[in-house]
C-alpha positions, -999 to +999 in steps of 0.1 A: -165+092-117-130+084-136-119+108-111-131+085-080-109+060-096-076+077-100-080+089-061-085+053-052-053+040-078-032+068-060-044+060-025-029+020-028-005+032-043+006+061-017-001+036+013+020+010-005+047+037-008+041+044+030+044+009+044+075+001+025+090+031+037+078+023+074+098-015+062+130+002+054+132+018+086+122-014+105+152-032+093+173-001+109+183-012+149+175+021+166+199+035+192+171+043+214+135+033+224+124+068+213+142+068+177+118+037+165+090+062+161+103+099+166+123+102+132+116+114+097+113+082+078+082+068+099+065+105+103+069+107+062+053+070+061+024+084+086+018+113+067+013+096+033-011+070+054-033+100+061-032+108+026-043+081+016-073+077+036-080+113+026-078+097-010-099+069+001-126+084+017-124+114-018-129+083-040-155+065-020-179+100-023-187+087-061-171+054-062-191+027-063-184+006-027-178-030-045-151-017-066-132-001-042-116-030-020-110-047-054-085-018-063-072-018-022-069-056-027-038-045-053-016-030-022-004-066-016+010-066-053+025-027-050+043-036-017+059-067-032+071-046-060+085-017-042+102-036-019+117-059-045+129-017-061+139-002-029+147-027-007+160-059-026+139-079-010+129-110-035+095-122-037+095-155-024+072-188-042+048-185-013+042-149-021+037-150-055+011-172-056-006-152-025-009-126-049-014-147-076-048-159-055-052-119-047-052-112-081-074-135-095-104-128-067-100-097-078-106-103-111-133-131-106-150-102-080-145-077-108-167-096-132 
């Protein structure tokens, strides 16, 4: 069962990983049509989307299904943070009480 969980913690946290990576890249212009999709960064970010949803669908074989979009709902809070890391993006008002809100249905749903 505590297994289940730590699949589930790693699969939010890999698909966060993922779409911030996929964000980097976005910000990049691209000499070509082609070179938006066909280069390492996005592949990588594609990869670790699958990877997740290998973890996902692991975690939901003993995981109880109410828990587990409570732990997805977290991605929003994991993307904000890594992109604040990586990217030096800062969170603006708006989204911190977005996932303020996110937070505390999780919570609330939790109980």
């Amino acid at each position: 069962m505590m297994r289940s969980y730590l699949y589930a913690i790693a699969a939010v946290l890999i698909s966060s990983a993922s779409q911030v990576l996929l964000k980097k890249k976005a910000n990049q212009a691209p000499r070509r049509f082609l070179d938006k999709f066909l280069n390492v960064p996005v592949i990588a970010s594609y990869v670790l989307l699958f990877a997740s949803m290998l973890l996902n669908s692991l975690a939901l074989r003993q995981m109880d299904m109410a828990v587990l979009p409570c732990i997805t709902a977290t991605s929003f809070l994991w993307i904000t943070l890594l992109s604040a890391l990586f990217l030096g993006e800062k969170p603006t008002k708006r989204k911190i009480i977005g996932i303020s809100m996110i937070l505390l249905g999780v919570l609330v749903s939790h109980l």
